[in-house]
Biopython code that builds the backbone (N, CA, C, O; Angstrom):
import numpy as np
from Bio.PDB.StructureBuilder import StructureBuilder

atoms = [
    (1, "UNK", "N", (-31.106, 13.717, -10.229)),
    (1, "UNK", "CA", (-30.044, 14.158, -9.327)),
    (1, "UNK", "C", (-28.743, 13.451, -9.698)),
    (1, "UNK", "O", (-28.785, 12.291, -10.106)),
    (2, "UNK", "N", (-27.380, 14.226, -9.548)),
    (2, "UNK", "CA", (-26.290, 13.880, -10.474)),
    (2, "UNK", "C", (-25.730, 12.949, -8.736)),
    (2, "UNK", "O", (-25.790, 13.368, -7.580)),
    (3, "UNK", "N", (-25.207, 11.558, -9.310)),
    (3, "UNK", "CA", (-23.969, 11.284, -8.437)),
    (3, "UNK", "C", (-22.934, 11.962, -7.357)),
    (3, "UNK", "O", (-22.162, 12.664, -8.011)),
    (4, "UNK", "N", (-22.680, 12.014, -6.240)),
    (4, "UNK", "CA", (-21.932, 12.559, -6.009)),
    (4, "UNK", "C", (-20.358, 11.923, -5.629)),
    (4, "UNK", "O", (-19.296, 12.469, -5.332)),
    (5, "UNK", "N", (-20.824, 10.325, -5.818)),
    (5, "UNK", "CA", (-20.132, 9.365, -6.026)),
    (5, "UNK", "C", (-18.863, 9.618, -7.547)),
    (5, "UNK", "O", (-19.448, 9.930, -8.584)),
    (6, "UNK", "N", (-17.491, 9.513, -7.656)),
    (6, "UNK", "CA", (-16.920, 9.515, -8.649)),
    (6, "UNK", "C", (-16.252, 8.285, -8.581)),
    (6, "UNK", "O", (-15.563, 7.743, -7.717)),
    (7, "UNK", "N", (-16.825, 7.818, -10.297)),
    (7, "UNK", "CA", (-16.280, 6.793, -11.068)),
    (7, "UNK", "C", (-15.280, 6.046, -10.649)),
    (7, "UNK", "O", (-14.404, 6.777, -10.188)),
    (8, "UNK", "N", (-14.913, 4.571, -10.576)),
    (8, "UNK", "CA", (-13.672, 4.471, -10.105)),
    (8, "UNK", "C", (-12.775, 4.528, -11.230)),
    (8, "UNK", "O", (-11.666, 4.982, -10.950)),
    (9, "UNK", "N", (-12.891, 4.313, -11.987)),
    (9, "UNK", "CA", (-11.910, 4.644, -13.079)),
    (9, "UNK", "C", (-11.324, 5.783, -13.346)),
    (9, "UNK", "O", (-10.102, 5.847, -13.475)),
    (10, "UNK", "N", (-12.249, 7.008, -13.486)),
    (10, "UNK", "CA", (-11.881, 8.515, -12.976)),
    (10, "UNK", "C", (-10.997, 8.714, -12.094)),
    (10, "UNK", "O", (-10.189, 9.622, -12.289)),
    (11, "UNK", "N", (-10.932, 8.056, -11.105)),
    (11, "UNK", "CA", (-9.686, 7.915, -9.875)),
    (11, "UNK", "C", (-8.779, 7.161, -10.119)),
    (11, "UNK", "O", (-7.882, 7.107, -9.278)),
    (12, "UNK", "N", (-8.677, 6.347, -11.287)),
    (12, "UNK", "CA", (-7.464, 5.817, -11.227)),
    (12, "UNK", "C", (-6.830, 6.146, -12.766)),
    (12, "UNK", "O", (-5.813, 5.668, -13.270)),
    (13, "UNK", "N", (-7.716, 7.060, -13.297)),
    (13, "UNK", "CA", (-6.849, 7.554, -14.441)),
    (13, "UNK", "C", (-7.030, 6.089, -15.406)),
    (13, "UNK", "O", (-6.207, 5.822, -16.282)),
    (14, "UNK", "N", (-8.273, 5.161, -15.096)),
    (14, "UNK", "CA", (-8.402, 3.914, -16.316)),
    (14, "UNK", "C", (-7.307, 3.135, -15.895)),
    (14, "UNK", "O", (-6.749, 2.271, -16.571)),
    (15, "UNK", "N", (-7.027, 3.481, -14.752)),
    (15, "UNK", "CA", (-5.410, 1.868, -14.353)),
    (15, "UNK", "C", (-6.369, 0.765, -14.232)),
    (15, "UNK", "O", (-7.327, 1.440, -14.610)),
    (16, "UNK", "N", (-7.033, -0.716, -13.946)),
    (16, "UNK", "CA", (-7.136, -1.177, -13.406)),
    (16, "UNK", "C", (-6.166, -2.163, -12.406)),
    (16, "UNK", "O", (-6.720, -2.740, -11.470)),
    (17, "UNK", "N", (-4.796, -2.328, -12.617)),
    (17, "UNK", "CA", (-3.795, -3.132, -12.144)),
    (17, "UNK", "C", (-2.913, -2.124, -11.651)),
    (17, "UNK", "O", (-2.522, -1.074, -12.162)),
    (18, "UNK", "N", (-2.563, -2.943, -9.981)),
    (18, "UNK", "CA", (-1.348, -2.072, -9.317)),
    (18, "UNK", "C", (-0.361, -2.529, -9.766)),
    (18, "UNK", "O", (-0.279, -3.447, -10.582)),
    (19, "UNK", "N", (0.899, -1.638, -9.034)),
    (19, "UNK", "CA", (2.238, -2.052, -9.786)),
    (19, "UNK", "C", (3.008, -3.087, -8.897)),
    (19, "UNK", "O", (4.025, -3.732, -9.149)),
    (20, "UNK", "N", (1.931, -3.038, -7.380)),
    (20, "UNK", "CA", (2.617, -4.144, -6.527)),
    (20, "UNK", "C", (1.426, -5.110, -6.302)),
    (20, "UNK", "O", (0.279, -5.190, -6.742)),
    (21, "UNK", "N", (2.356, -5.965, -5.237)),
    (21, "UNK", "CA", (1.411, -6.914, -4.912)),
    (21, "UNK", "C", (0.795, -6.329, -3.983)),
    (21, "UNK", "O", (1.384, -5.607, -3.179)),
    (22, "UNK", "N", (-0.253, -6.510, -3.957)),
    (22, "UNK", "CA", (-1.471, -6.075, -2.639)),
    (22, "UNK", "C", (-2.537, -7.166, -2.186)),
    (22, "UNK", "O", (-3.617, -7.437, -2.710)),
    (23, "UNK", "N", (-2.125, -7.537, -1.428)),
    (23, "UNK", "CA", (-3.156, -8.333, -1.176)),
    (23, "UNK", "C", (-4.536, -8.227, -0.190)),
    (23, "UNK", "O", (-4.776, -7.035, -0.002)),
    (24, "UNK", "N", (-5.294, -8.904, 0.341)),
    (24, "UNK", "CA", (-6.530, -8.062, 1.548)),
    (24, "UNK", "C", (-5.522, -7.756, 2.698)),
    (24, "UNK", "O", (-5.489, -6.575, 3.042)),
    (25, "UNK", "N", (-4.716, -8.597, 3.335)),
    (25, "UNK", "CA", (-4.137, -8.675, 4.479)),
    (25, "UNK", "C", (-3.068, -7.839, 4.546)),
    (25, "UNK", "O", (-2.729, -7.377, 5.635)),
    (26, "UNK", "N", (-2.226, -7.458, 3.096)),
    (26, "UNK", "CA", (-1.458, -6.918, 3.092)),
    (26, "UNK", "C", (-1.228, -5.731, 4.043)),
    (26, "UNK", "O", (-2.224, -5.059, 4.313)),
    (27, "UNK", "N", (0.086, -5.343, 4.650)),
    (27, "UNK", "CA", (-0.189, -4.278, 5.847)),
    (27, "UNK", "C", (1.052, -2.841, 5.051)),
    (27, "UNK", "O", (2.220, -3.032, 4.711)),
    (28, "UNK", "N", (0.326, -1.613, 4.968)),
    (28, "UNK", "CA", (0.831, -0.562, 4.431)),
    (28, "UNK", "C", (1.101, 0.397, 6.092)),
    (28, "UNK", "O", (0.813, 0.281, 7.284)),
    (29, "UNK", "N", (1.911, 1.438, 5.071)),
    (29, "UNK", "CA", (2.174, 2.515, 6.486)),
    (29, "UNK", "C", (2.735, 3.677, 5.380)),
    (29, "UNK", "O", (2.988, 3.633, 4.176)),
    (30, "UNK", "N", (2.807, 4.942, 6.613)),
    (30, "UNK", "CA", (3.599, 6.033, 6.004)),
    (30, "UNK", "C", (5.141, 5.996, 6.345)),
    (30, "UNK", "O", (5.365, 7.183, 6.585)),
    (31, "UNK", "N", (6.174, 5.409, 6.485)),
    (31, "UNK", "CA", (7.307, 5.739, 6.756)),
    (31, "UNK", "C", (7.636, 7.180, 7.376)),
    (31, "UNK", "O", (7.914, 7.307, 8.569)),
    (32, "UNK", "N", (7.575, 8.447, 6.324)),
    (32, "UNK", "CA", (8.484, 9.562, 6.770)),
    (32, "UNK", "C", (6.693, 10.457, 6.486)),
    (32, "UNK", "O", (6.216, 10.277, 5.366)),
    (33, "UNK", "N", (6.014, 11.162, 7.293)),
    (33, "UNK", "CA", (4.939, 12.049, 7.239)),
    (33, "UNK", "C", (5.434, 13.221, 6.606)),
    (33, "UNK", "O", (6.465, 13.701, 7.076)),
    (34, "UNK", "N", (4.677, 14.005, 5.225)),
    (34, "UNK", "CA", (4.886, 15.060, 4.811)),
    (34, "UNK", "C", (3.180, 15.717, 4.942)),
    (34, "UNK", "O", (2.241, 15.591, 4.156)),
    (35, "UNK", "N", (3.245, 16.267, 5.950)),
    (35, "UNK", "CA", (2.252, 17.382, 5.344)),
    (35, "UNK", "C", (2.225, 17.905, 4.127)),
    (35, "UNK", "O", (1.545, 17.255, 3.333)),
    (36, "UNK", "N", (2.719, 18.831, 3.723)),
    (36, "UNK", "CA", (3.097, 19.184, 2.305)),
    (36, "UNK", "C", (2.759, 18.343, 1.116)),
    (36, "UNK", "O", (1.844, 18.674, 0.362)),
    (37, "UNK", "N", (3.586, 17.093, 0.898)),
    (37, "UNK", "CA", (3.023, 16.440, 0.384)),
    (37, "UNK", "C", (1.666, 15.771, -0.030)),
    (37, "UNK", "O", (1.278, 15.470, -1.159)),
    (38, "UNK", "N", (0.877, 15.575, 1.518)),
    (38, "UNK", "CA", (0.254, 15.090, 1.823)),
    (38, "UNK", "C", (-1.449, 16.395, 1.037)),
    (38, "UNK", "O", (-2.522, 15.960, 0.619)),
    (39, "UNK", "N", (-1.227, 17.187, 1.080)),
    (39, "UNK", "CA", (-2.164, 18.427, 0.898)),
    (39, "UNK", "C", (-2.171, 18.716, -0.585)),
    (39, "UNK", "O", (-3.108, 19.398, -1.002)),
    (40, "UNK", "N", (-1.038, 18.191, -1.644)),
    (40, "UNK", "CA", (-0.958, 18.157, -3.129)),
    (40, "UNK", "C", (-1.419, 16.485, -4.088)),
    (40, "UNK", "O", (-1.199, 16.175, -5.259)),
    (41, "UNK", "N", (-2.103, 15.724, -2.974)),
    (41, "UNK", "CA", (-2.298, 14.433, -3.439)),
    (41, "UNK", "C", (-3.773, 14.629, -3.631)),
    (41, "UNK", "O", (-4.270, 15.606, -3.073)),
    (42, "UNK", "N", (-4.551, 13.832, -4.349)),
    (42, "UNK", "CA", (-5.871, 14.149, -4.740)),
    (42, "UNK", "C", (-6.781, 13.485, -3.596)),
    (42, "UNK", "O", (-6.308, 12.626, -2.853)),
    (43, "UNK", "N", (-7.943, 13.869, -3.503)),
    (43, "UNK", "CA", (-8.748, 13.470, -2.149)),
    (43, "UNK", "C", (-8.673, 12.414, -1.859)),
    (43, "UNK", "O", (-8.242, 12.269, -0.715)),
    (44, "UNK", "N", (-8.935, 11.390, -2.459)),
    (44, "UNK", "CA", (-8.984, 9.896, -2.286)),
    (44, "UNK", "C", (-7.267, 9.111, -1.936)),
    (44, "UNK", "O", (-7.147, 8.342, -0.982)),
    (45, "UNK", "N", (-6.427, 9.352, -2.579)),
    (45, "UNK", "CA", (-5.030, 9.155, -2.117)),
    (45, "UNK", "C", (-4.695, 10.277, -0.846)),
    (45, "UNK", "O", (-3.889, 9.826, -0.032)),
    (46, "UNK", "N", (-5.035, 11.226, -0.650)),
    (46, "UNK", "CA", (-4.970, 11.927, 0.322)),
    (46, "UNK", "C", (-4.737, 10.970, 1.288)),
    (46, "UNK", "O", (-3.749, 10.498, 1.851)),
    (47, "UNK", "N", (-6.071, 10.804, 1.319)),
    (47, "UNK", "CA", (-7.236, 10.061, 2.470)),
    (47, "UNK", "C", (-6.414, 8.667, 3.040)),
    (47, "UNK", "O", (-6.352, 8.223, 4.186)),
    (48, "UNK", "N", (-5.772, 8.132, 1.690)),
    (48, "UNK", "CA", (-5.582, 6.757, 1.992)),
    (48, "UNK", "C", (-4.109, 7.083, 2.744)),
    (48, "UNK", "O", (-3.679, 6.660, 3.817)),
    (49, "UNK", "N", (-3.562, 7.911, 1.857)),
    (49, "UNK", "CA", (-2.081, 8.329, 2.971)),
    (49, "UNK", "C", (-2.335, 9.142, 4.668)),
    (49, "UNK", "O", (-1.506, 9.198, 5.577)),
    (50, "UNK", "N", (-3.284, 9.513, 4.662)),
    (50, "UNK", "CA", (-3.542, 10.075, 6.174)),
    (50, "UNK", "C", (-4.067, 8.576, 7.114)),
    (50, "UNK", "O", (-4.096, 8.411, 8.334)),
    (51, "UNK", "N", (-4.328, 7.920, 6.339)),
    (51, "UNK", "CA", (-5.354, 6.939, 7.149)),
    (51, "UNK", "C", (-3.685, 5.931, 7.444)),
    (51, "UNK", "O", (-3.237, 5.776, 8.580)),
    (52, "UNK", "N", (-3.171, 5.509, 6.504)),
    (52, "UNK", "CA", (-1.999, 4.552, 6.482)),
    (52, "UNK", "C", (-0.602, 5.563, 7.536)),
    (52, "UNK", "O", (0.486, 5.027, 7.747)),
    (53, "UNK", "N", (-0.884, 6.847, 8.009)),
    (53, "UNK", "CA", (-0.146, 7.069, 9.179)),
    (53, "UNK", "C", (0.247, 5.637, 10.298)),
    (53, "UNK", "O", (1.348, 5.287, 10.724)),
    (54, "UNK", "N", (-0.894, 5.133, 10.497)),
    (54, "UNK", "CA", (-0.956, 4.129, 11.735)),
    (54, "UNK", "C", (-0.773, 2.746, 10.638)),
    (54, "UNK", "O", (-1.133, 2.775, 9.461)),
    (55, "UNK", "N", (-0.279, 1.827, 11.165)),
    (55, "UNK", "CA", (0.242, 0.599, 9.757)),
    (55, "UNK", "C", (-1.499, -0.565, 10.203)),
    (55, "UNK", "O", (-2.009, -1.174, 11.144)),
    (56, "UNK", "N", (-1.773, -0.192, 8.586)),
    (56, "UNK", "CA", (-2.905, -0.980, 8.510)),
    (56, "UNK", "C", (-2.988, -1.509, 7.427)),
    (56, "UNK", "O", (-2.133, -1.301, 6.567)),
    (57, "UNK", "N", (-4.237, -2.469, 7.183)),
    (57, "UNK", "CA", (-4.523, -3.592, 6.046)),
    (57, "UNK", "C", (-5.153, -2.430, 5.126)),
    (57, "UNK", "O", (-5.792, -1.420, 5.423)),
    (58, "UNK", "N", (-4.632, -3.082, 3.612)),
    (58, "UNK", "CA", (-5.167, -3.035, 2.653)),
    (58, "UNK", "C", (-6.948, -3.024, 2.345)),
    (58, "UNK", "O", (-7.469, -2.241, 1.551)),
    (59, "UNK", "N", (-7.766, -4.133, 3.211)),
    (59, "UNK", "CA", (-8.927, -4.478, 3.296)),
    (59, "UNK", "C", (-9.414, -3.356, 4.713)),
    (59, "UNK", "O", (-10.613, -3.329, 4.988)),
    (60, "UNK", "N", (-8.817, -2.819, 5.223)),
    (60, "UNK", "CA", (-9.108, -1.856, 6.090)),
    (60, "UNK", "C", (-9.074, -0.491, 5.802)),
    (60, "UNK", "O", (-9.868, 0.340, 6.243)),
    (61, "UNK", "N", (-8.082, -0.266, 5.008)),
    (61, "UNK", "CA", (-8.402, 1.263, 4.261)),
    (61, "UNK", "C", (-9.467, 1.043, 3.507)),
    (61, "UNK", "O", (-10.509, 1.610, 3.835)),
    (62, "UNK", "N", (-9.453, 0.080, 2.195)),
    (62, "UNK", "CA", (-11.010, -0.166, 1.721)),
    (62, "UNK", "C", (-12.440, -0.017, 2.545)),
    (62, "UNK", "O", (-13.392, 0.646, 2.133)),
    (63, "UNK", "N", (-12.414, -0.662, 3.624)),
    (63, "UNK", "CA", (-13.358, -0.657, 4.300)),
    (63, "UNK", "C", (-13.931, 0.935, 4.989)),
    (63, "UNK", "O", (-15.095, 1.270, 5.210)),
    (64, "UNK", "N", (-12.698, 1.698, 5.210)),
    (64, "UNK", "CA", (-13.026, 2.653, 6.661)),
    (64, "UNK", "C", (-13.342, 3.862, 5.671)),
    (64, "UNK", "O", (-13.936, 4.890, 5.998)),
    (65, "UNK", "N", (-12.759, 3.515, 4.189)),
    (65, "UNK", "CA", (-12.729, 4.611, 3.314)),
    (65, "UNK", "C", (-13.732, 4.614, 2.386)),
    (65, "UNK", "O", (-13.726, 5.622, 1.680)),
    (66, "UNK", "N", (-14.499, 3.904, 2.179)),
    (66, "UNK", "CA", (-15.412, 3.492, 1.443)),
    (66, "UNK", "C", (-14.628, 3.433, -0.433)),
    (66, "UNK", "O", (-15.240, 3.833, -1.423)),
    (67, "UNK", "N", (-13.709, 3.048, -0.447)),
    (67, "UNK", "CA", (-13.659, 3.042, -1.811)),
    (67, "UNK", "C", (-13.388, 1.894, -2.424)),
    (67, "UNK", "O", (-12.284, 1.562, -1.991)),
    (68, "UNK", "N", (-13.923, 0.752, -3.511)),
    (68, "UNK", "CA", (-13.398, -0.409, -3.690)),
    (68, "UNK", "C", (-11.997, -0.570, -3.802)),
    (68, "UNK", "O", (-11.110, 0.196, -4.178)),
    (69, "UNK", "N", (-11.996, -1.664, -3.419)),
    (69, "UNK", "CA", (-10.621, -2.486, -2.924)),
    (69, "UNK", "C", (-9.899, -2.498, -4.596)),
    (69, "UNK", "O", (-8.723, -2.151, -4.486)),
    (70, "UNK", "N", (-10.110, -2.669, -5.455)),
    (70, "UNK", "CA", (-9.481, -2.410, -6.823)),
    (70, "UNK", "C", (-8.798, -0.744, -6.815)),
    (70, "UNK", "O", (-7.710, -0.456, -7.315)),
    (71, "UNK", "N", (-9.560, 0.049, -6.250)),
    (71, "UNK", "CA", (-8.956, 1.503, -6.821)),
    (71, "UNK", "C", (-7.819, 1.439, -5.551)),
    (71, "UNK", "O", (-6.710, 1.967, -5.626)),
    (72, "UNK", "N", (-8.284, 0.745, -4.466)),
    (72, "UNK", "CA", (-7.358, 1.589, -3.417)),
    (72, "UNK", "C", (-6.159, 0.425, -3.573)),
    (72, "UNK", "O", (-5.234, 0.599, -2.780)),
    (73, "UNK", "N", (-6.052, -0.465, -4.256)),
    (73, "UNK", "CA", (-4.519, -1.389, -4.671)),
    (73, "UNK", "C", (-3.893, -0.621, -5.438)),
    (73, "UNK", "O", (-2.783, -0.416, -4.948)),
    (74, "UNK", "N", (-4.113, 0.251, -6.994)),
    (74, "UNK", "CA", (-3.935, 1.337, -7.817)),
    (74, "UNK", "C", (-3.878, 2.625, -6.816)),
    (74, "UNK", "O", (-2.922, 3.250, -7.275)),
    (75, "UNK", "N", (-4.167, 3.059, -6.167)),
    (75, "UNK", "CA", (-3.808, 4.224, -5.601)),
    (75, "UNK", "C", (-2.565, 4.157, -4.667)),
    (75, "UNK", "O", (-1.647, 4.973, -4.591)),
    (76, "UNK", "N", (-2.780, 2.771, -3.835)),
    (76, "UNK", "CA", (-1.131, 2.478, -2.626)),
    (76, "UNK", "C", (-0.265, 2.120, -3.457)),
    (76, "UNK", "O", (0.895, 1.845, -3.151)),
    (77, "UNK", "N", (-0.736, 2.085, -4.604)),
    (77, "UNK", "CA", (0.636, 1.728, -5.491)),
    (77, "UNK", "C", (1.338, 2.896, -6.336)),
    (77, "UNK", "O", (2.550, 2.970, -6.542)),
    (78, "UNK", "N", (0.487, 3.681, -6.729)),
    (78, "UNK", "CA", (0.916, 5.029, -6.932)),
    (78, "UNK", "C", (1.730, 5.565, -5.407)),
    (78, "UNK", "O", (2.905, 5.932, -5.429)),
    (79, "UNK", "N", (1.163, 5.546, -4.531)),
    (79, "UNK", "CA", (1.623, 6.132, -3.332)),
    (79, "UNK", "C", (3.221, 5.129, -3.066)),
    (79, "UNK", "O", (4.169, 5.774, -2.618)),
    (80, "UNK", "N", (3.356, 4.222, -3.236)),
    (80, "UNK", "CA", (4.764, 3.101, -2.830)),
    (80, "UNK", "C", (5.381, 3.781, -4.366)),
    (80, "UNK", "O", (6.581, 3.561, -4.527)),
    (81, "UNK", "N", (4.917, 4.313, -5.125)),
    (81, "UNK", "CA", (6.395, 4.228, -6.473)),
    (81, "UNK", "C", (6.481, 5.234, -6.045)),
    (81, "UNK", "O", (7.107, 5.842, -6.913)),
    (82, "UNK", "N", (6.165, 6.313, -4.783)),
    (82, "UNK", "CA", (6.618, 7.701, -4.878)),
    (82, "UNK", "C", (7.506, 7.939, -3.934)),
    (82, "UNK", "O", (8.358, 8.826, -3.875)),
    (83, "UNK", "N", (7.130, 6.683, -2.848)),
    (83, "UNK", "CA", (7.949, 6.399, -1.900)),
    (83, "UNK", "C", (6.940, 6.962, -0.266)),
    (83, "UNK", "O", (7.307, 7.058, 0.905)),
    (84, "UNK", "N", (5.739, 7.199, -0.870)),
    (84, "UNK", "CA", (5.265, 7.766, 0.181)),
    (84, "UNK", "C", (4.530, 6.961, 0.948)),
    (84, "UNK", "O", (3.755, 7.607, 1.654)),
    (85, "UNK", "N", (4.456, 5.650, 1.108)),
    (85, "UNK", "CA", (4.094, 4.670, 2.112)),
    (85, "UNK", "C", (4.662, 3.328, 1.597)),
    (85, "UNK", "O", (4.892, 3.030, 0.425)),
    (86, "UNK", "N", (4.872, 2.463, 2.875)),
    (86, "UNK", "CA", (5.995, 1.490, 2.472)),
    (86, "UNK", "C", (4.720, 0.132, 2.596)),
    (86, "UNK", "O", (3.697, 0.156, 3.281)),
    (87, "UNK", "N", (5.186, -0.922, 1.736)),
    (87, "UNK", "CA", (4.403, -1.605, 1.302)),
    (87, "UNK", "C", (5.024, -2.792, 2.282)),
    (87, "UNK", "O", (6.128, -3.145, 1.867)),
    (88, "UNK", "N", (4.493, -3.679, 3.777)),
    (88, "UNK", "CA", (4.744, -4.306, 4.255)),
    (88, "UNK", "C", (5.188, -5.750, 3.474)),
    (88, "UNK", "O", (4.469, -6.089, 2.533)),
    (89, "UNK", "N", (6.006, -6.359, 3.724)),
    (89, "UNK", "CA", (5.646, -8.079, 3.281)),
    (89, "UNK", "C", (4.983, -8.369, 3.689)),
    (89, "UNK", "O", (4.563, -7.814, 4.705)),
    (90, "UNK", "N", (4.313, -9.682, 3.052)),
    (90, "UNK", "CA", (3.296, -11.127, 3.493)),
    (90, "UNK", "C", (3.814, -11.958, 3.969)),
    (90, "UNK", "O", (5.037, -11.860, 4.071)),
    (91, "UNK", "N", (3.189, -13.076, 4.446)),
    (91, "UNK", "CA", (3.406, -14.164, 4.571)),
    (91, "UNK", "C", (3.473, -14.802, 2.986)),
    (91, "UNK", "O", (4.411, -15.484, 2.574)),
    (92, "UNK", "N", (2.920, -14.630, 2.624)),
    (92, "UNK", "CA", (2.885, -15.355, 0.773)),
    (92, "UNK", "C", (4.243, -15.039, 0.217)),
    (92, "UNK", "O", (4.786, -15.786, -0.597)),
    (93, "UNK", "N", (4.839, -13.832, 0.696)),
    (93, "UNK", "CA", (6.504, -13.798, 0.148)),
    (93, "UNK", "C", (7.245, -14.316, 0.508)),
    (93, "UNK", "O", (8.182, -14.578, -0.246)),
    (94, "UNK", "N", (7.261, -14.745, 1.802)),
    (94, "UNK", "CA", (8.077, -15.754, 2.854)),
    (94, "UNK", "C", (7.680, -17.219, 2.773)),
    (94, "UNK", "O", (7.978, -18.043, 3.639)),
    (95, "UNK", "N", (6.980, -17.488, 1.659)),
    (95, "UNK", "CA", (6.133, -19.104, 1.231)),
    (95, "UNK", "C", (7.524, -20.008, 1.787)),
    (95, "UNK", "O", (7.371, -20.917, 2.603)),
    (96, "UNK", "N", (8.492, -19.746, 1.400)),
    (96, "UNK", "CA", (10.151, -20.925, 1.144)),
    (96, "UNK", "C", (10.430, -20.692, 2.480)),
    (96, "UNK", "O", (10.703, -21.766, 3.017)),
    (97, "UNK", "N", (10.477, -19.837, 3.192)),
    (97, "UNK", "CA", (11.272, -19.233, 4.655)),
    (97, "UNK", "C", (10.938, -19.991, 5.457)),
    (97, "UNK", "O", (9.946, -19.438, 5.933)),
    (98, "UNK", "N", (11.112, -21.238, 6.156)),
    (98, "UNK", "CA", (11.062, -22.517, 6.646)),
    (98, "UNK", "C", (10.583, -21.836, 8.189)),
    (98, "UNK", "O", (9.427, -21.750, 8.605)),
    (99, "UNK", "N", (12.018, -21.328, 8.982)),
    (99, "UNK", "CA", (12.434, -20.397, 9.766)),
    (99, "UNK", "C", (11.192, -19.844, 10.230)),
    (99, "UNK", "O", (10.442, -20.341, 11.070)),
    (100, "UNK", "N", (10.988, -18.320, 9.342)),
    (100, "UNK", "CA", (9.881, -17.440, 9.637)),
    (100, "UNK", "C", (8.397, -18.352, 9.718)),
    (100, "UNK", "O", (7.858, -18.034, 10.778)),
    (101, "UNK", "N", (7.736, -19.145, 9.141)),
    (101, "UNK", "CA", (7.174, -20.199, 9.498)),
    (101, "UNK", "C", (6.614, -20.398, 10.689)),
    (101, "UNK", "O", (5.629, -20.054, 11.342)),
    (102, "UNK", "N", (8.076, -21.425, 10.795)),
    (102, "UNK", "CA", (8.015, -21.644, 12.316)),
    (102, "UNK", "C", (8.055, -20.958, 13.836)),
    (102, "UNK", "O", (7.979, -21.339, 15.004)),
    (103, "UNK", "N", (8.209, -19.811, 13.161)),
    (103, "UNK", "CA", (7.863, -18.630, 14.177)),
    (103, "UNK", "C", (6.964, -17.746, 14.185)),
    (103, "UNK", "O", (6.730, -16.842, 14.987)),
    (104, "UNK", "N", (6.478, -18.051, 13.260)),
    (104, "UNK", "CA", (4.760, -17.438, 13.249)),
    (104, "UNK", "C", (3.866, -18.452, 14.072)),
    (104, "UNK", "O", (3.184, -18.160, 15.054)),
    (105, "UNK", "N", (4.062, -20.302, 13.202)),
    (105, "UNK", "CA", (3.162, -21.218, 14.541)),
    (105, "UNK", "C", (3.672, -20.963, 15.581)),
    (105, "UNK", "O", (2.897, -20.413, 16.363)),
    (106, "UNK", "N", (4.616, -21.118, 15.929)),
    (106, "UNK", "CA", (5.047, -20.860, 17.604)),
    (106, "UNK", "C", (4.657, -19.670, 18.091)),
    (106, "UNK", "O", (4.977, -19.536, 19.272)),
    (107, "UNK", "N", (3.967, -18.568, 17.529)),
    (107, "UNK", "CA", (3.372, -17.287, 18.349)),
    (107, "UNK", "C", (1.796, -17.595, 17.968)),
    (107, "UNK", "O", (0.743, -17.027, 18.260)),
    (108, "UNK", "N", (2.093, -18.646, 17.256)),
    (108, "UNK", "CA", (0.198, -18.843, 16.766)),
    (108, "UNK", "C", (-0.321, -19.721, 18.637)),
    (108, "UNK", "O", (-1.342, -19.602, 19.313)),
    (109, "UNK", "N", (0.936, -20.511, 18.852)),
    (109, "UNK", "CA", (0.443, -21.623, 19.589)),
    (109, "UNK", "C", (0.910, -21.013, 20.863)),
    (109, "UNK", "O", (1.217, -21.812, 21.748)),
    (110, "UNK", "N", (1.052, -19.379, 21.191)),
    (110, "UNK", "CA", (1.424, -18.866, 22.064)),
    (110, "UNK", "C", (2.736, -19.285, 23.335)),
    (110, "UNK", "O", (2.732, -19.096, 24.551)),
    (111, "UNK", "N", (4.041, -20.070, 22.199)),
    (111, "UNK", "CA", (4.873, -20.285, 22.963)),
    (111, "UNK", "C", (6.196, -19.095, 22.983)),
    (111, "UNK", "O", (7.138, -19.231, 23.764)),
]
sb = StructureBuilder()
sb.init_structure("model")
sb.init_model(0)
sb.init_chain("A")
sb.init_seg("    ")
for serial, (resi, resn, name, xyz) in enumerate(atoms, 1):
    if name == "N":
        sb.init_residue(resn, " ", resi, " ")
    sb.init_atom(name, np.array(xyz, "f"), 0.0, 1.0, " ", f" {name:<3s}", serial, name[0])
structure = sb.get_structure()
């Protein structure tokens, strides 16, 4: 009996590396919704742009979508150079931001 599972490489066209940073925590979204668009993207990017309507983790589309976390960094990254979902910052980009920091502990320590 044949797979009905496809390759991950097959889905990413042999990319293994995105063009952004992605990390597990990283948080994606759709900015501007195109149907249209949305109906000419291949099943698996489809999927990941219908699901990233509502702004969620990187490790959460992996998860809800069943596809490893390698293809779906290569696929939101195809999807961000097209402009069709916006790639949140980290905390890891804000490493120097003293400021932002200190206002993350202070909502950590619920003041």
């Amino acid at each position: 009996m044949r797979s009905t599972r496809v390759r991950p490489y097959a889905i990413t066209r042999g990319r293994t590396r995105p063009r952004h940073l992605l990390l597990v925590e990283t948080l994606v979204s759709v900015p501007t919704y195109d149907p249209q668009a949305s109906a000419q993207l291949m099943p698996e990017a489809q999927a990941l742009y219908e699901r990233a309507r509502q702004r969620t983790s990187v490790a959460e589309l992996s998860a809800h979508l069943d596809i490893p976390l390698g293809v779906i960094r290569v696929l939101l990254s195809d999807l961000a150079a097209q402009e069709m979902v916006f790639i949140h910052p980290t905390g890891f980009e804000y490493e120097y931001d003293a400021h932002l920091l200190e206002r993350i502990l202070d909502g950590l320590k619920g003041v």
